[in-house]
KOLTORMI-210686 format. One record per residue (C-alpha): residue number from 1; residue in three letters; x, y, z. Coordinates in Angstrom, 1 decimal, m for minus. Layout:
# residues N
@i:NUM, aa:ALA, X:X, Y:Y, Z:Z
...
This chain:
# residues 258
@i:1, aa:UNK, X:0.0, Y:0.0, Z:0.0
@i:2, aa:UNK, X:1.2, Y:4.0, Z:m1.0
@i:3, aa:UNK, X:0.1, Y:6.4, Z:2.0
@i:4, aa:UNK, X:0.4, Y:10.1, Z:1.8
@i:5, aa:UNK, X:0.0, Y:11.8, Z:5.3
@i:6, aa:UNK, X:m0.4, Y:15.4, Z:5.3
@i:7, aa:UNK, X:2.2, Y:15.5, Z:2.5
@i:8, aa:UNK, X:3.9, Y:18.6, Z:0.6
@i:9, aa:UNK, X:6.3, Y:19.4, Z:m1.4
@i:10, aa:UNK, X:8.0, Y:23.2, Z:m1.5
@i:11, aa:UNK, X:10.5, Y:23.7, Z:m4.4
@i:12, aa:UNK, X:13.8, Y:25.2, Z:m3.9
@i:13, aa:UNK, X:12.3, Y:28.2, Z:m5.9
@i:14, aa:UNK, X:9.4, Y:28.8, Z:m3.9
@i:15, aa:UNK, X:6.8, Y:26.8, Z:m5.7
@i:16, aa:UNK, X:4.5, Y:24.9, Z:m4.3
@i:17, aa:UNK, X:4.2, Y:21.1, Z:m5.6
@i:18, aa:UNK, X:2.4, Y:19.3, Z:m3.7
@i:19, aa:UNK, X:0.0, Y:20.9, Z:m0.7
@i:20, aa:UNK, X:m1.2, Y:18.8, Z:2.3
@i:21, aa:UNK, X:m1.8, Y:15.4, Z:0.3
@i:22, aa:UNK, X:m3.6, Y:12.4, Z:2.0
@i:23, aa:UNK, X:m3.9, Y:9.6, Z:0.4
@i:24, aa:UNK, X:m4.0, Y:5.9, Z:0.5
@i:25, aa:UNK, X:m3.6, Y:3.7, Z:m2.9
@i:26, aa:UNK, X:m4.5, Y:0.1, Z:m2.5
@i:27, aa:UNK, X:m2.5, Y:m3.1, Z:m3.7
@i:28, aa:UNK, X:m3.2, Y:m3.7, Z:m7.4
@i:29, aa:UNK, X:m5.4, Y:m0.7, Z:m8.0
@i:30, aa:UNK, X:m5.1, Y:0.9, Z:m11.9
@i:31, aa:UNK, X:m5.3, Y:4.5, Z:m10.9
@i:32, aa:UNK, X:m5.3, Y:7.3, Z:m13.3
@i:33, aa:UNK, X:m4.0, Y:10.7, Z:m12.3
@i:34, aa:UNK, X:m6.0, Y:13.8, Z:m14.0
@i:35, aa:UNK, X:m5.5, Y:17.4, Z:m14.2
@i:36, aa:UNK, X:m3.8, Y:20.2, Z:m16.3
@i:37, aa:UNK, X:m0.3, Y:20.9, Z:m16.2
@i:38, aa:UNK, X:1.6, Y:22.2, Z:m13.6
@i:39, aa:UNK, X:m1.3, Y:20.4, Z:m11.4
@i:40, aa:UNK, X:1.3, Y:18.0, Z:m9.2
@i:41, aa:UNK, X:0.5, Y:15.5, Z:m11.2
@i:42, aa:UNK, X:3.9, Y:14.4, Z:m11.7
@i:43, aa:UNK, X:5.2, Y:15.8, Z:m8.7
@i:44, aa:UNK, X:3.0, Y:13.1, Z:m6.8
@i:45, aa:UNK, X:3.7, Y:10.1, Z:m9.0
@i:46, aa:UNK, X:7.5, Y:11.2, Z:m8.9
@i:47, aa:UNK, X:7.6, Y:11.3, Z:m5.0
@i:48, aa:UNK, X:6.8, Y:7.9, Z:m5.1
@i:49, aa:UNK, X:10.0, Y:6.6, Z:m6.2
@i:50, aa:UNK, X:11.8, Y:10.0, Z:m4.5
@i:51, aa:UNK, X:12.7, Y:11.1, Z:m7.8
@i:52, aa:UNK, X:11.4, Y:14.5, Z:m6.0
@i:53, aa:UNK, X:11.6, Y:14.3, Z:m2.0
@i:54, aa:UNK, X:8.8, Y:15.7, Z:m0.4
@i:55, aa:UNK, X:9.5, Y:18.4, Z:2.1
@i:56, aa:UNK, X:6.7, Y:18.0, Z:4.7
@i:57, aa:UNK, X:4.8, Y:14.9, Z:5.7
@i:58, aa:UNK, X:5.3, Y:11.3, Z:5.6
@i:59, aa:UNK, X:5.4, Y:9.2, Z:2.2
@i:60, aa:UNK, X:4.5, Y:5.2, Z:3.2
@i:61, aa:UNK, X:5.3, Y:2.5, Z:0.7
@i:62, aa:UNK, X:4.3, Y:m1.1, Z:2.5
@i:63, aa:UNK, X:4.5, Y:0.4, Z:6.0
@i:64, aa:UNK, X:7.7, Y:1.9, Z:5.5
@i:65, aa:UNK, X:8.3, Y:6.3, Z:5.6
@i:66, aa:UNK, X:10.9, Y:6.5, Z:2.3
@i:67, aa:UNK, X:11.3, Y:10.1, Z:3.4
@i:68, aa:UNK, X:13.7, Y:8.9, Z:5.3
@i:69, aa:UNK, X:15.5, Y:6.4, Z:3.4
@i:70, aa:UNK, X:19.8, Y:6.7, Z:2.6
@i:71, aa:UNK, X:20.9, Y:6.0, Z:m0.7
@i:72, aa:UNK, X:20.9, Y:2.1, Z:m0.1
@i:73, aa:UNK, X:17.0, Y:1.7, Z:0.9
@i:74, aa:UNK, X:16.3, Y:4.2, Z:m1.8
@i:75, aa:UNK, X:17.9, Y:1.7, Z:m4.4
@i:76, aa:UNK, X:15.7, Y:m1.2, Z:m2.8
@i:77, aa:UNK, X:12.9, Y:0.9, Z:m3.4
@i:78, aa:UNK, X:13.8, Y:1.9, Z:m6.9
@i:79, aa:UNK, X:14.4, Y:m2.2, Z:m7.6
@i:80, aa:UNK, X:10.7, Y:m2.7, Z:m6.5
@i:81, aa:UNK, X:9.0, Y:1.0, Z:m8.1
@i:82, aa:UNK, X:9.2, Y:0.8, Z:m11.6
@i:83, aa:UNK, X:8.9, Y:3.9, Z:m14.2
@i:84, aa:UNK, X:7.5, Y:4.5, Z:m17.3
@i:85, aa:UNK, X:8.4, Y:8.0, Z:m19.0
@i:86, aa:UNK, X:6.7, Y:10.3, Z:m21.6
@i:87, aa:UNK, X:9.8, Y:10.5, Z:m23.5
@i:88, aa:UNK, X:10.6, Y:6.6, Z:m23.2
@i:89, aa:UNK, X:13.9, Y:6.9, Z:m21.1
@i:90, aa:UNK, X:15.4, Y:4.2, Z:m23.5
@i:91, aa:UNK, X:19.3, Y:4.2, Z:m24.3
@i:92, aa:UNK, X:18.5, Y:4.6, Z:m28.1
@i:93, aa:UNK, X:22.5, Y:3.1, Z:m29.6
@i:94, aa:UNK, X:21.9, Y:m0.6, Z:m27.8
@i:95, aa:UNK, X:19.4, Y:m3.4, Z:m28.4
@i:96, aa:UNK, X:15.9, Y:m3.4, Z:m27.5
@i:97, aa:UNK, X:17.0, Y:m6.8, Z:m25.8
@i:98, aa:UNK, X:19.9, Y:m5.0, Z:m24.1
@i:99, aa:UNK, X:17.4, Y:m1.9, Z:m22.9
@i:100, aa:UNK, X:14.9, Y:m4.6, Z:m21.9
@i:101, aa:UNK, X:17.4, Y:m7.3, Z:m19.5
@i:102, aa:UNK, X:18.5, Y:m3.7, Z:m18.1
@i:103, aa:UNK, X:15.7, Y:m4.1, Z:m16.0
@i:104, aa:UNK, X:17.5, Y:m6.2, Z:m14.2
@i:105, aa:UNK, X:20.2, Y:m3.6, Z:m12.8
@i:106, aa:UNK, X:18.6, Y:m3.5, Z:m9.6
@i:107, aa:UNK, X:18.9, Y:m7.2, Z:m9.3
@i:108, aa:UNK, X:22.3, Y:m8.4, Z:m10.7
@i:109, aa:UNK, X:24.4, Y:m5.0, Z:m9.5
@i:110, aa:UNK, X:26.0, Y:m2.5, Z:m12.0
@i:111, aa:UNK, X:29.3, Y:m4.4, Z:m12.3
@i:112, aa:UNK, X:27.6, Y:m7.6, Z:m13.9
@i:113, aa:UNK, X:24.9, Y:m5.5, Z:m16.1
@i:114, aa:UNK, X:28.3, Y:m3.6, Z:m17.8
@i:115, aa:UNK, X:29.6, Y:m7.1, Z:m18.1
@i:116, aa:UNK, X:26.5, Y:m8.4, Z:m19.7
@i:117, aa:UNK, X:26.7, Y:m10.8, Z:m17.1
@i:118, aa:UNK, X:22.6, Y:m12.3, Z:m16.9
@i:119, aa:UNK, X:21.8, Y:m15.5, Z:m15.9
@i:120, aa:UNK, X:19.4, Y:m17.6, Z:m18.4
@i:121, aa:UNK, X:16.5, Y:m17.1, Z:m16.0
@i:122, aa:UNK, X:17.2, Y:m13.3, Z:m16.2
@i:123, aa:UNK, X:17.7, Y:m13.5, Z:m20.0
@i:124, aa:UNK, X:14.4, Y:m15.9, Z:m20.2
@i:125, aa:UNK, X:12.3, Y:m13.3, Z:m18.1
@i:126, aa:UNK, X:13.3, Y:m10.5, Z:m20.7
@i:127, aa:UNK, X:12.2, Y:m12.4, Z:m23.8
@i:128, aa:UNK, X:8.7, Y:m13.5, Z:m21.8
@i:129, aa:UNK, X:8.4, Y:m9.0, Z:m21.3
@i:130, aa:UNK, X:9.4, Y:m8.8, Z:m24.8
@i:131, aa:UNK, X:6.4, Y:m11.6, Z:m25.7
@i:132, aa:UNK, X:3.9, Y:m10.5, Z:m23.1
@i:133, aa:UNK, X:4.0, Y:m6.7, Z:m25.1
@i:134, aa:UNK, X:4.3, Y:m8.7, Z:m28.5
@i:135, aa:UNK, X:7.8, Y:m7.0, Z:m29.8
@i:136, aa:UNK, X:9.9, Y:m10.1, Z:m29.9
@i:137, aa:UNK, X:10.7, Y:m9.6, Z:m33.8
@i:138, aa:UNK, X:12.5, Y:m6.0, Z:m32.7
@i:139, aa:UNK, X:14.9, Y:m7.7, Z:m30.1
@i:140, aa:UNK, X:17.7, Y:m7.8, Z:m31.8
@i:141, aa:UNK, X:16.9, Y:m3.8, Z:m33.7
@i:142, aa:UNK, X:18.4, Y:m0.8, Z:m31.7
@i:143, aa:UNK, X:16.0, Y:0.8, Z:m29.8
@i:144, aa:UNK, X:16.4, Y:4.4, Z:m31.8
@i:145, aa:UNK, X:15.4, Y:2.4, Z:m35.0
@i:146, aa:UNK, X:11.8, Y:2.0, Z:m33.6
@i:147, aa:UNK, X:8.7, Y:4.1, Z:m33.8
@i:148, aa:UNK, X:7.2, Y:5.5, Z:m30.2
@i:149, aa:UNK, X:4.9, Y:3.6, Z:m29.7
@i:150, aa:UNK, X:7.0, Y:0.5, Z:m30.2
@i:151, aa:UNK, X:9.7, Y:1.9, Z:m28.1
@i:152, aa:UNK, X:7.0, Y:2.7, Z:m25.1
@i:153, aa:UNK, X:6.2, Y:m1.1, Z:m24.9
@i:154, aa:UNK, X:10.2, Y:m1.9, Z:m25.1
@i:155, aa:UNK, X:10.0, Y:0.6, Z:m21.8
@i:156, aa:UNK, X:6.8, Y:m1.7, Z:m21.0
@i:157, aa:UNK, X:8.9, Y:m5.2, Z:m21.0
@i:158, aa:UNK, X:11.9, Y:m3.8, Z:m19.1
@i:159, aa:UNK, X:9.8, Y:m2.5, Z:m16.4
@i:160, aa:UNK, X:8.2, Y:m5.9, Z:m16.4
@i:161, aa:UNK, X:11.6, Y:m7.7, Z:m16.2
@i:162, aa:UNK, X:12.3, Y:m5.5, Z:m12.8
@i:163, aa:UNK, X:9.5, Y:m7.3, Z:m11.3
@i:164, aa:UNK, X:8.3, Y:m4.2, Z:m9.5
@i:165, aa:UNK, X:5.6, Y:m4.0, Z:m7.3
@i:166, aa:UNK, X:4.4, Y:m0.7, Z:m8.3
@i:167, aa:UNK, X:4.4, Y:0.6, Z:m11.9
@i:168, aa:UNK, X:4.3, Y:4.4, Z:m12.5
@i:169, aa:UNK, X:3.8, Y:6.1, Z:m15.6
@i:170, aa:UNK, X:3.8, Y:9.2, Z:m16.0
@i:171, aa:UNK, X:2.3, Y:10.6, Z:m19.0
@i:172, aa:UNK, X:3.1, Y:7.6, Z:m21.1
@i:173, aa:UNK, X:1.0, Y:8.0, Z:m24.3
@i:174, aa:UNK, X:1.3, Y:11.8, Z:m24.7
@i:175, aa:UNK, X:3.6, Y:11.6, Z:m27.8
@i:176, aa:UNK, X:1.5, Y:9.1, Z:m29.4
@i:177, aa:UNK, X:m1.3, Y:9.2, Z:m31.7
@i:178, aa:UNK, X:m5.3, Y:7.9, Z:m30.3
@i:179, aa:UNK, X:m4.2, Y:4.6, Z:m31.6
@i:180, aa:UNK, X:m1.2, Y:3.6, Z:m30.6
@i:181, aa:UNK, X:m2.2, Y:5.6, Z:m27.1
@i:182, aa:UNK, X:m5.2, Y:2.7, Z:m26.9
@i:183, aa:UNK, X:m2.5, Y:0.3, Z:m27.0
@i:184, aa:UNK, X:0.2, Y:1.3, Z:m24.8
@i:185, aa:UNK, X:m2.5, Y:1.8, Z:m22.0
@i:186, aa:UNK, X:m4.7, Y:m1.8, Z:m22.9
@i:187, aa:UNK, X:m0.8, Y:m3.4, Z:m22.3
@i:188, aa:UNK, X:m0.7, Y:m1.6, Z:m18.7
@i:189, aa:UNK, X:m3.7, Y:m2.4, Z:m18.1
@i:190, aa:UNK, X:m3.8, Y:m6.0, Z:m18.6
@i:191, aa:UNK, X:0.0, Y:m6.1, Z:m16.7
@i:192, aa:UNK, X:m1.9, Y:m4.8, Z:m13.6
@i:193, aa:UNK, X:m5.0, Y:m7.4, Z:m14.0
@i:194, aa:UNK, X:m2.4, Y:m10.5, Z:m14.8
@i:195, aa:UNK, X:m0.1, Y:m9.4, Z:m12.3
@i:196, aa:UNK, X:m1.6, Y:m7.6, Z:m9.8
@i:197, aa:UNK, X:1.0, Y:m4.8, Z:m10.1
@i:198, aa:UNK, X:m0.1, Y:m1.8, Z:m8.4
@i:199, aa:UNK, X:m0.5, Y:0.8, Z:m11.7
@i:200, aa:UNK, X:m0.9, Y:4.8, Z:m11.5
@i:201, aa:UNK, X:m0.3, Y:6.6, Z:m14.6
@i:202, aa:UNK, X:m0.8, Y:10.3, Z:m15.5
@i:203, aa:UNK, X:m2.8, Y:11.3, Z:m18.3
@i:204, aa:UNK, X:m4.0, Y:14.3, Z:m20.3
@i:205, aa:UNK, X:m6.7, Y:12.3, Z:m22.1
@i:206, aa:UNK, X:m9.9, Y:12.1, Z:m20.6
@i:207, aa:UNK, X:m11.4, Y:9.7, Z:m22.6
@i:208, aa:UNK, X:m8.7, Y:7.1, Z:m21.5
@i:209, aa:UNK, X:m8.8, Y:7.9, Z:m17.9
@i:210, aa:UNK, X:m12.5, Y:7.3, Z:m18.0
@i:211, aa:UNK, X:m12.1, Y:4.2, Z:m19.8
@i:212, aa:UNK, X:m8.8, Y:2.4, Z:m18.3
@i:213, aa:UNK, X:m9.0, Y:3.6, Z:m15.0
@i:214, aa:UNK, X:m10.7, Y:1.6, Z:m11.6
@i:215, aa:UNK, X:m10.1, Y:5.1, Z:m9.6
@i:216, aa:UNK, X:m9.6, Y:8.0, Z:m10.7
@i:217, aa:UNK, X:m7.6, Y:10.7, Z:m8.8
@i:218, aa:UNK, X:m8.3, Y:14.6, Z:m9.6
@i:219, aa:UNK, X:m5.3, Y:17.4, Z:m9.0
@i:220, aa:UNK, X:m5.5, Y:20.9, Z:m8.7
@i:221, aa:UNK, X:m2.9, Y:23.7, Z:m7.6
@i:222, aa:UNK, X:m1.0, Y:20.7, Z:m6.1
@i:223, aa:UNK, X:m3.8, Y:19.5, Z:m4.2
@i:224, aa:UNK, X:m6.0, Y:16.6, Z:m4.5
@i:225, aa:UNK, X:m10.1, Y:18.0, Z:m5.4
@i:226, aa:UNK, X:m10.8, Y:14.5, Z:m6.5
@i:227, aa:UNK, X:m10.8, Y:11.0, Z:m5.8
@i:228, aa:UNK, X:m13.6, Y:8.1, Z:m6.3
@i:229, aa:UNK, X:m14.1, Y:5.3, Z:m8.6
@i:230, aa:UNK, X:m14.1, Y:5.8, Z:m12.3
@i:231, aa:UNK, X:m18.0, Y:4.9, Z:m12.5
@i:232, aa:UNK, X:m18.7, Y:8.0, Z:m10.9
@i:233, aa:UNK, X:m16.9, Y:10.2, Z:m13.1
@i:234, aa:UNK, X:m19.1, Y:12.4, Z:m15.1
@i:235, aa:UNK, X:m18.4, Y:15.6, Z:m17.0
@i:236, aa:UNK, X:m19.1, Y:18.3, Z:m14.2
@i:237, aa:UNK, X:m16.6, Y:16.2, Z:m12.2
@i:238, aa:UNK, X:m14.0, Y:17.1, Z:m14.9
@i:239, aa:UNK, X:m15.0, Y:20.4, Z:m14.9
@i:240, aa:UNK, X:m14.8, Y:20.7, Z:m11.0
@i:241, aa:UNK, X:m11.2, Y:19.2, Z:m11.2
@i:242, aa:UNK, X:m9.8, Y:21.8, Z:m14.2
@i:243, aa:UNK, X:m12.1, Y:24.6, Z:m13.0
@i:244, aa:UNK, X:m13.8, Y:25.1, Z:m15.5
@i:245, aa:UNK, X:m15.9, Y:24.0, Z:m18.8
@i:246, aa:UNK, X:m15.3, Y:21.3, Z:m20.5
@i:247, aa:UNK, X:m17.2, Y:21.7, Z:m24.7
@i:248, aa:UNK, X:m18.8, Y:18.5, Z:m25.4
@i:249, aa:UNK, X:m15.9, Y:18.0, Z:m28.1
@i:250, aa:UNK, X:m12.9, Y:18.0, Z:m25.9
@i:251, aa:UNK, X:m14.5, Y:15.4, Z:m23.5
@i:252, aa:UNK, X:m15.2, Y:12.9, Z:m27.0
@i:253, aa:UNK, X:m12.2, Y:13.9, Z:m28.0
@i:254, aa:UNK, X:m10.0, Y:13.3, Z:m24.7
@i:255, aa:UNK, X:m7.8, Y:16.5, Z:m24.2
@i:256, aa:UNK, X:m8.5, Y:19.5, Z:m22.0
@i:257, aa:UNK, X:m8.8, Y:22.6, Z:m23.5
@i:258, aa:UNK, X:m6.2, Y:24.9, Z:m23.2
């Protein structure tokens, strides 16, 4: 379980990130994070993993305040969060086999991932990822020869191949077109149902939130003004999270209006 208590988050510059979050997100839920930018929306999913460290509050991952963790526990937590970035995060020269056993760092130490030393059952675990996001024909391509949305389900499979616990995304499909957004977010999705992998992913696109999502999680300002279960989303509760209208086009359509 992720608990936020009383939580915030106060830039170096002054700006506020996160205000007075509380917050508890359940084993295996799929939760979808909505709101415009500069919301929190990835401040919160990136305090999770202490990519950003919280400066007020308590942040609990299974029981355990990662506020306070040194560098060693924060690599534990890192082997067990996994992250899934906008812009892919991939190393674009080497393989998509070689990005993918890379999820495996956490596991085997640095010294033996330079060395390209994996055991078969690590090397068998990559090419079930690979299989499980159907890209196994690319394996051997390098990852910067690949479209996005092909390289997004290479980031897919190496997250899988960490084994996390918890899967963060954070704006995953917002270089991709409708499409190939549908199938980036039906992969996480049926991760989460097979594995039971805790999933919260940021998204822009209403349409997807609405339809991917068991709970949905509203941010505004850096606070939290909503949180329920998807079937009780309608359109005034997007309007209450953005503050303000929504045209009837922009909710079939999925974005926000900026």
């Amino acid at each position: 379980m992720i608990e936020f208590k009383q939580t915030s988050l106060v830039y170096p510059n002054g700006t506020q990130g996160l205000k007075n979050i509380n917050l508890k997100i359940n084993e295996g839920e799929f939760v979808v994070i909505v709101g415009l930018s500069g919301a929190g929306k990835s401040t919160l999913i990136r305090s999770m993993n202490r990519l950003v460290t919280p400066t007020e509050g308590e942040l609990l991952i299974d029981d355990e305040n990662i506020l306070s963790f040194n560098q060693r526990k924060l690599r534990e937590l890192r082997t067990k969060v996994g992250m899934i970035f906008q812009n892919y995060n991939l190393v674009k020269r080497s393989t998509v086999m070689k990005n993918v056993i890379s999820g495996r760092l956490g596991h085997t130490g640095t010294l033996k991932s330079l060395l390209s030393l994996y055991s078969q059952e690590d090397l068998a675990l990559a090419h079930r990822s690979l299989k499980r996001v159907n890209i196994t024909e690319k394996m051997h391509q390098r990852a910067d020869q690949l479209s996005g949305g092909q390289q997004q389900r290479v980031a897919i499979a190496r997250v899988l191949t960490q084994q996390p616990k918890i899967i963060l995304a954070d704006e995953p499909v917002a270089s991709l077109d409708p499409p190939t957004s549908h199938q980036v977010m039906t992969y996480l999705r049926k991760v989460n149902q097979e594995d039971k992998i805790t999933t919260i992913v940021n998204l822009h696109f209403i349409d997807m939130a609405m339809e991917y999502a068991d709970r949905i999680i509203g941010m505004r300002a850096g606070e939290v003004v909503f949180d329920g279960p998807a079937s009780e989303v309608t359109e005034e509760t997007f309007e209450e999270i953005y503050g303000r209208k929504i045209r009837e086009d922009d909710l079939v359509g999925g974005q926000d209006d900026e």
